[in-house]
N, C-alpha and C positions, 0 to 999 in steps of 0.2 A: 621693546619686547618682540615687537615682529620681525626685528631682524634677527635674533636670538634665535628664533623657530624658524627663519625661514634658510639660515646656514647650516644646519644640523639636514634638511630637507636635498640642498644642493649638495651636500657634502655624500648623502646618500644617493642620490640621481647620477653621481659623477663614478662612485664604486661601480654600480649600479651597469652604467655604460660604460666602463673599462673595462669588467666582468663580459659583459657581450662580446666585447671586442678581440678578448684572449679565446674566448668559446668561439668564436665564429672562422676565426685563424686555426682554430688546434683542429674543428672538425670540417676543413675542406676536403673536399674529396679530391685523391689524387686521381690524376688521369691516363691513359694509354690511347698517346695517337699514332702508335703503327708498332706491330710486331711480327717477326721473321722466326722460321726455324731454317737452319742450312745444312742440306748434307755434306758432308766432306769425308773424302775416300783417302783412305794414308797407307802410305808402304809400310807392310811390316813383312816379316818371313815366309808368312804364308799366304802373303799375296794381297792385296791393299783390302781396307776394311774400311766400315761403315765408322762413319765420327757423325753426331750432331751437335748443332750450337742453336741456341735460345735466347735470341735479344728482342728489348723492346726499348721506343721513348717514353719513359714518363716525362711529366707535368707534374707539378707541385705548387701553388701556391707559399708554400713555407720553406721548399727549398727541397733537392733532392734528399735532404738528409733527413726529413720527416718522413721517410719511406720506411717501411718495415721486411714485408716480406711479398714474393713474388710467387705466384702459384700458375702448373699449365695443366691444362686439361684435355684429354682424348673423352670426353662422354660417352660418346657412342663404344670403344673397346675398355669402359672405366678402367684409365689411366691417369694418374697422379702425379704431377713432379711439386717439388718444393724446394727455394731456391732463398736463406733469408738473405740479408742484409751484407751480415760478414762473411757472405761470401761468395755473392754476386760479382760478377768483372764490372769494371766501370770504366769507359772511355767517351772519347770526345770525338765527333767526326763531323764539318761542316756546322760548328757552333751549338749542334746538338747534343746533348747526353745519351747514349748508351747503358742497361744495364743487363745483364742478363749471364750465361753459364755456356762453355764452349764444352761442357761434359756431361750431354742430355744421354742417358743410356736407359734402356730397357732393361726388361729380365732375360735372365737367362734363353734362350731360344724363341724371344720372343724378339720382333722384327718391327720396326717405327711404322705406325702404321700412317697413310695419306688420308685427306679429308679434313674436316672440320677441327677447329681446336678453340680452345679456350684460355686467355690467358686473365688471370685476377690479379690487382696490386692492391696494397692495404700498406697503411700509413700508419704509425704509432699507434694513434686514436682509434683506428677498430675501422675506419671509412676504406670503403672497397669502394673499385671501379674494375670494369670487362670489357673487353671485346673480344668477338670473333675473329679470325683469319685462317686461311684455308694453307696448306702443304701438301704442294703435289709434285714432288719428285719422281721423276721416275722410278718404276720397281727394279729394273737393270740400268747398268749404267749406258748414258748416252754413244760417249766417244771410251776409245781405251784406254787405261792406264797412259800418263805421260810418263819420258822419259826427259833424263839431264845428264849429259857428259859433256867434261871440260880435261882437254888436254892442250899441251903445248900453246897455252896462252889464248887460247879458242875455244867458245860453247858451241852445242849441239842442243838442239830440240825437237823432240817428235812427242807433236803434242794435237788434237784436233780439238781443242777446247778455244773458243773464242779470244778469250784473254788470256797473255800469262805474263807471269813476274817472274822475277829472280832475288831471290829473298839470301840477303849476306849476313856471315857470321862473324865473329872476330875466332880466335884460337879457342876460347873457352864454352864458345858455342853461345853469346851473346849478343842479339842481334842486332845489326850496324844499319840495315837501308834495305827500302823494297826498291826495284828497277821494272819497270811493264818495257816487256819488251814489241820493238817493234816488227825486227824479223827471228825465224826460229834459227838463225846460224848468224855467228861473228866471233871479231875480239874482245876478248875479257877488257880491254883498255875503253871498246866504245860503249860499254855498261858505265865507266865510271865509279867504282866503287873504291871506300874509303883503302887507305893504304897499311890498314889491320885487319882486312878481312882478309879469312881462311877460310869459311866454309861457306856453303851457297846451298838453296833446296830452288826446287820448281814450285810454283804457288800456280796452277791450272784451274779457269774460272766461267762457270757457265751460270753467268748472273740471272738470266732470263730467268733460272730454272731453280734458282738456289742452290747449285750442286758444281762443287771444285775436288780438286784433287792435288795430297800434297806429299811429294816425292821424301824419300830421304837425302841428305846434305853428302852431296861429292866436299872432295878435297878443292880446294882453288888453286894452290901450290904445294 
């Protein structure tokens, strides 16, 4: 008889701590150890304009995929972005995940402001986590607008931005390979780029600062 009573007992003790076990998984709280806003200046007709992107790392105990939605915050100019799941970017850089939106915009004549920000993640389960970090781009731009011409099987660059690239296209405008270059003048041959690229833009990078600039794509050939 005591063993009759006493497996109806285990048998509850075991639900019991399984139950914990799913509860204590499903309500971790995700985390945020480091988040960025980048300005990025683009050529358009009427002269290169403001772009912003919004990334951070989460953590997960469950997995990037227990993530739900990403929220950022300007408090001080109460400002709101909202950013969920399906349709956040997601990459991989240096073993780490990435998520966040390369299309953070304002309202109409209003202007991203510098200082403090807020960034929230929240997991299925309803668990939030926060951190602060600060965006201080400059209000003008640093260096001027870069440029990129390629003729006669030879680039050109005028560019005062610490780093640049050379970002290739294939003919559909699909892109083939980034190049950091190491001087602003050469041949298209010592970039090395694949034998289907057509087109090509300048990627201009002042990391220090969070703020690059990104030209429109010359012809290659």
């Amino acid at each position: 008889m005591r063993i009759m009573r006493t497996l109806p007992v285990l048998a509850v003790l075991s639900i019991l701590m399984f139950s914990w076990l799913m509860f204590s998984c499903s309500r971790t709280e995700p985390r945020i150890t480091f988040g960025y806003i980048a300005l990025v200046y683009v050529q358009e007709s009427g002269g290169p304009q403001e772009r912003f992107s919004f990334f951070i790392i989460p953590e997960d105990d469950d997995g990037i995929e227990n993530l739900a939605e990403l929220f950022l915050y300007h408090d001080r100019e109460q400002l709101r972005w909202h950013i969920s799941s399906d349709e956040w970017i997601r990459y991989e850089r240096d073993g780490r995940t990435w998520i966040g939106t390369r299309s953070l915009v304002t309202g109409t004549g209003v202007t991203m402001p510098r200082g403090q920000f807020r960034a929230v993640l929240e997991s299925l389960a309803g668990e939030r986590s926060e951190r602060n970090f600060t965006f201080d781009a400059p209000e003008d731009p640093r260096f001027p607008f870069p440029t990129l011409s390629i003729t006669g099987g030879n680039f050109a660059v005028v560019s005062a931005y610490p780093v640049n690239r050379i970002i290739s296209y294939d003919e559909q405008g699909n892109f083939l390979r980034t190049v950091e270059l190491t001087g602003l003048t050469g041949t298209l041959d010592s970039l090395n780029l694949p034998g289907n690229a057509r087109l090509a833009a300048l990627w201009a990078e002042d990391a220090l600062h969070f703020t690059s600039a990104f030209t429109d794509v010359v012809p290659i050939r």
